[in-house]
N, C-alpha and C positions, 0 to 999 in steps of 0.2 A: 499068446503065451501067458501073458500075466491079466489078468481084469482087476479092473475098475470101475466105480461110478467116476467118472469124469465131471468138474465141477465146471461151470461158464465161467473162462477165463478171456475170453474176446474180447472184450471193452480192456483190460487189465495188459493183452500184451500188444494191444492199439497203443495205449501211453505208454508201455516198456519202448517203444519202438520209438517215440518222439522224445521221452528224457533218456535214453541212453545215444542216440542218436547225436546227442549234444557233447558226447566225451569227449567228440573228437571232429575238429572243422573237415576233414580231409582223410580219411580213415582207406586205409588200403585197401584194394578190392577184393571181397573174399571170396571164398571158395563154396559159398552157403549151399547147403542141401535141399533140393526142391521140396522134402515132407522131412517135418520130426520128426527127430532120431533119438531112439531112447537115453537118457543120460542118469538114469541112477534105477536100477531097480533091486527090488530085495521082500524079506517078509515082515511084518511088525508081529513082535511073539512076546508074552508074559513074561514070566523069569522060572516057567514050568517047558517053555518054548514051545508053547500052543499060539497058534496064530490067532490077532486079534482083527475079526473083521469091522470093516463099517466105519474106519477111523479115517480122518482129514491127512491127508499128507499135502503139503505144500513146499514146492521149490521158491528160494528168492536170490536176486543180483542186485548187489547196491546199485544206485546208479552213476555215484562220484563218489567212488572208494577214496581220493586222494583229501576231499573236506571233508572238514569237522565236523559238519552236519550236513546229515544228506537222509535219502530218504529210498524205499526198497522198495522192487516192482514180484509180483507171482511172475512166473516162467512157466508155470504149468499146475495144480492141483489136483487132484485124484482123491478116491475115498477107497481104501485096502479091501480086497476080495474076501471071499468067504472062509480061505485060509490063510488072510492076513495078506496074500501079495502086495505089490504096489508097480507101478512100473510108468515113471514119469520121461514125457518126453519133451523138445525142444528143438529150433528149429535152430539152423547158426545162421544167425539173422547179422543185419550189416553194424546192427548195435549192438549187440554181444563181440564180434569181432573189431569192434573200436576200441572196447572194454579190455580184449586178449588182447591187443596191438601193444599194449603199457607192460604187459607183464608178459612179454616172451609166449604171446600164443595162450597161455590159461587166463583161464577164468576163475574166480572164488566162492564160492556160490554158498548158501545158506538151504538146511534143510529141515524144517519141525515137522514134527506127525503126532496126533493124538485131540485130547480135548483141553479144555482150560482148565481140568483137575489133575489131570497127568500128564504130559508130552516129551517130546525127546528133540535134542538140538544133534545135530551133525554140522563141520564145515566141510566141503565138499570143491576140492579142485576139479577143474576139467578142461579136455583143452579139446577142437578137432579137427581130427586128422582123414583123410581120406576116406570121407563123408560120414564118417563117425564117431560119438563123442567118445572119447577113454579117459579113464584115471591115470592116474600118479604113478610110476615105474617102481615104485617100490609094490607096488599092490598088483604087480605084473597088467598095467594098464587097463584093469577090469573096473566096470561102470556099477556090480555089482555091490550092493552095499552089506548082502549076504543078509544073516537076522538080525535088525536091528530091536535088541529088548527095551521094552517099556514097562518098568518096575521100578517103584521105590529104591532109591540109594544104588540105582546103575550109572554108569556113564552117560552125561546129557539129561540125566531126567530131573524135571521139576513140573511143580504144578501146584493150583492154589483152589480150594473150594469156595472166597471171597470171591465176588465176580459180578459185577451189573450186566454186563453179556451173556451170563449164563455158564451153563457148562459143556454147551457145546458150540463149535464155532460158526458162522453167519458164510455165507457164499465167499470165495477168495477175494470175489471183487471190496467186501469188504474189511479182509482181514489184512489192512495195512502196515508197512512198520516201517520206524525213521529212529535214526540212530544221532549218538553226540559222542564224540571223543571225550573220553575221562583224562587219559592221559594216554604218556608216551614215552618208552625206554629205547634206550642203546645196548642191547645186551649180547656178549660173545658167547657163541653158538657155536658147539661140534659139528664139523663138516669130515674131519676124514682123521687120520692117522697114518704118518710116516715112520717105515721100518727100512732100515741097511744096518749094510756086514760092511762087508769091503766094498764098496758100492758107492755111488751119491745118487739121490734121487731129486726132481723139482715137480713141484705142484703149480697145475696154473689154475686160477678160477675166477672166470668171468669169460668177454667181457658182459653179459648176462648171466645174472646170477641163475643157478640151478643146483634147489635145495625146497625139498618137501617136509614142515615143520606142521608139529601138533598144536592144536587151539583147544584152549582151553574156556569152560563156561561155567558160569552163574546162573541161579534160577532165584537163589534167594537171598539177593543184596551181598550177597561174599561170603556167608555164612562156610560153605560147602561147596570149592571150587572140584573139576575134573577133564580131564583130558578127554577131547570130544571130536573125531574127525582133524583134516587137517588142512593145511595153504600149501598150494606152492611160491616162490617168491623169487620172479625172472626179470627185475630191473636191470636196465645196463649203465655197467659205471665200465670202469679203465679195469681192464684184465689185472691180475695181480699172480703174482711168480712168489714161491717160500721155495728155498732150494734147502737142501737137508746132506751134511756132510755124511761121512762113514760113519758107522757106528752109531746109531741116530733112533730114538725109539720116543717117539713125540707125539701127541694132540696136535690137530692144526684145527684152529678155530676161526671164523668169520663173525664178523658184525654186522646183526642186522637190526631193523628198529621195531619195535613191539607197538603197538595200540591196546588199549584197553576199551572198549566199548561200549556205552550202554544203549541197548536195541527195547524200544518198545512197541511190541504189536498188540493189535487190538482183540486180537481175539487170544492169544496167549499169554499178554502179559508182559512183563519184562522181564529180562537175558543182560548178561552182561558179560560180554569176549575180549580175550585173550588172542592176538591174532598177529602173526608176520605182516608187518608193512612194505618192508623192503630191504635191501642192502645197502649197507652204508657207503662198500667200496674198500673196508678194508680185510687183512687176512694176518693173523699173526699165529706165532707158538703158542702153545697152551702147554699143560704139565704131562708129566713122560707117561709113556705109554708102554702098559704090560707087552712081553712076548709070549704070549700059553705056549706058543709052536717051541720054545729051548732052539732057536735059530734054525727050526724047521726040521729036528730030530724028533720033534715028539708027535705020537701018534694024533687024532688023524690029517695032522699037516704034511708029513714026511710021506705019503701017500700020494700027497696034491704038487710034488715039486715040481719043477722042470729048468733048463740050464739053458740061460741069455750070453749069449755074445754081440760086447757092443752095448746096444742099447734096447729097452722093452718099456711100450708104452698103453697104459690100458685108458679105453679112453669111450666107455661102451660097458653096457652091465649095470644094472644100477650097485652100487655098493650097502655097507651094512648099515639098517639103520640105527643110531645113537640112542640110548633110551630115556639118556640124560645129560642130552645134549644141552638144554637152556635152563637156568633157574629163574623161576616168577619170584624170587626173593625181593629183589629191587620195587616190585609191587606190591609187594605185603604179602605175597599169595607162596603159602608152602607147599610148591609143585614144580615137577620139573617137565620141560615138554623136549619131546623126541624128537630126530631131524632126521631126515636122508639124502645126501645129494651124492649126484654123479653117478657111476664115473658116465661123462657127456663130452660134446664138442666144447663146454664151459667147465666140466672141469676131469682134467685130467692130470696121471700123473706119469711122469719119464724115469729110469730108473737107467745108470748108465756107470759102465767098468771098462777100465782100463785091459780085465782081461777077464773071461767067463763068470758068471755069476750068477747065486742058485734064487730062485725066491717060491714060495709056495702060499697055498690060498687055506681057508679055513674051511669053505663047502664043498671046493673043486680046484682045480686048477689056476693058476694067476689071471689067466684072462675073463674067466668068469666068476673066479668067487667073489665072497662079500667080504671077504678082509683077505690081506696080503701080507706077507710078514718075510725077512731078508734069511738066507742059509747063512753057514758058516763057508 
């Protein structure tokens, strides 16, 4: 389907397999697939969206996400086809699944392509599921990373003509990278929004968190930050409940913890991310939330109703993603990164009346759209 030159990465996922093997004394038995399975493919294209061939793509897995310094293995390396393809794959090996075991089945994965004068960062969730990798449900679980552009002043991109390496990068076995925490925030995060009429509704969220947040990155010591791919963040704390009276038109936000990271590889350079750590555990109110629907009389929500007796719970769909979900203010960084979680078995939401009651969705229906919002 996709070609490549394929770079010798044997020796590279010999020691992946011995320091990630270390994550975990006892690592549950996985479900691994006898041959790699593709986990990310797409095209690398200019900013004319002509494919560029001949370029280095490489996949990376920390291998102790939880320290402050640790150090990152290839997963696979490729060099883009003649119309820029790529199409990397991985095997779900018993150390990558020690890795998913801590975060709810994903993995975090790190992605660059190009040379040491121009390259492109992506973060890359993935998690697998019946013998194959997928993404993030917001991305309707596709592995696809579509065209990723490699151009001055895009998303992800940085690159330096200073360079004792060169400008082009050395076999994967030796393009290593080891990372140091900078630092580390506590910052409350857009997970959802609660609407009722005559109604009450509760939210539950946990006890594994599930919420796909944007990362953001550096090429040039902070100069020039940008939103770049993104994490999911499935730690389990104690389930947490926000009930929401009648009349109720609210933010509900979670707290989760941020790292700041600086990543140096050898043949690109240094990066410096922005990235979900975890969940703190906790869930509170945030500031009130618009109704566009006029309690589900305005077009095209009044379209999307439908009439609950009793009780309705959506718990299934990914919901909408926040676009301004987190602010990087707390870090100095004037940007704000996206989030999406739910609706899942971690978080869903009940909505319940004493006697019929209307609610409607913004794309579709209550049970499948991306926002929900209360009738009169």
């Amino acid at each position: 389907m996709i070609a490549g030159k394929r770079s010798t990465v044997v020796a590279v996922l010999a020691v992946t397999g011995c320091l990630l093997g270390a994550a975990s004394a006892s690592p549950e038995p996985s479900s691994r697939g006898a041959e790699p399975a593709v986990i990310a493919d797409g095209v690398v294209v200019d900013k004319k969206q002509n494919g560029l061939p001949g370029l280095p793509v490489m996949l990376y897995a920390v291998t102790s996400p939880q320290k402050d310094r640790a150090r990152s293995v290839v997963l696979d390396a490729v060099k883009t086809g003649e119309g820029g393809e790529f199409s990397l794959t991985v095997e779900n090996s018993d150390a990558l699944q020690a890795l998913a075991k801590q975060n709810d089945g994903w993995v975090n994965l790190d992605y660059v392509a190009g040379r040491r004068s121009l390259h492109v960062y992506r973060s890359l969730p993935r998690k697998f599921v019946a013998e194959e990798w997928v993404g993030a449900e917001d991305e309707n679980f596709s592995t696809s990373m579509g065209a990723v552009v490699l151009a001055p002043g895009q998303a992800g991109v940085g690159g330096s003509r200073k360079s004792s390496a060169g400008r082009k990068p050395a076999a994967a076995a030796a393009c290593s990278e080891t990372s140091q925490v900078l630092s580390s925030k506590t910052l409350p995060t857009r997970i959802a929004e609660l609407h009722t009429s005559n109604m009450t509704a509760s939210l539950a969220y946990g006890p594994a968190a599930d919420s796909t947040i944007d990362s953001a990155v550096t090429w040039d010591g902070g100069a020039h930050w940008s939103r770049s791919g993104t994490a999911h963040v499935g730690n389990t704390r104690t389930a947490v409940t926000r009930n929401a009276t009648a009349a109720y038109h609210r933010k509900i936000r979670a707290s989760f913890s941020y790292r700041k990271t600086r990543i140096v590889n050898t043949c690109y350079g240094e990066r410096q991310v922005i990235k979900v750590d975890r969940w703190t555990g906790s869930v509170s109110e945030g500031t009130a939330a618009t109704d566009p629907s006029g309690a589900c009389a305005n077009g095209p929500y009044s379209g999307n109703k439908e009439t609950f007796t009793g009780s309705f719970t959506r718990n299934s769909v990914a919901a909408a993603k926040y676009t301004q979900a987190a602010s990087l203010s707390a870090f100095g960084v004037p940007l704000y990164l996206g989030a999406a979680s739910g609706y899942s078995g971690n978080m869903k939401v009940t909505w319940s009346g004493a006697s019929s009651f209307v609610l409607c969705g913004d794309t579709d229906i209550p049970s499948v759209s991306r926002r929900i919002y209360a009738g009169a």
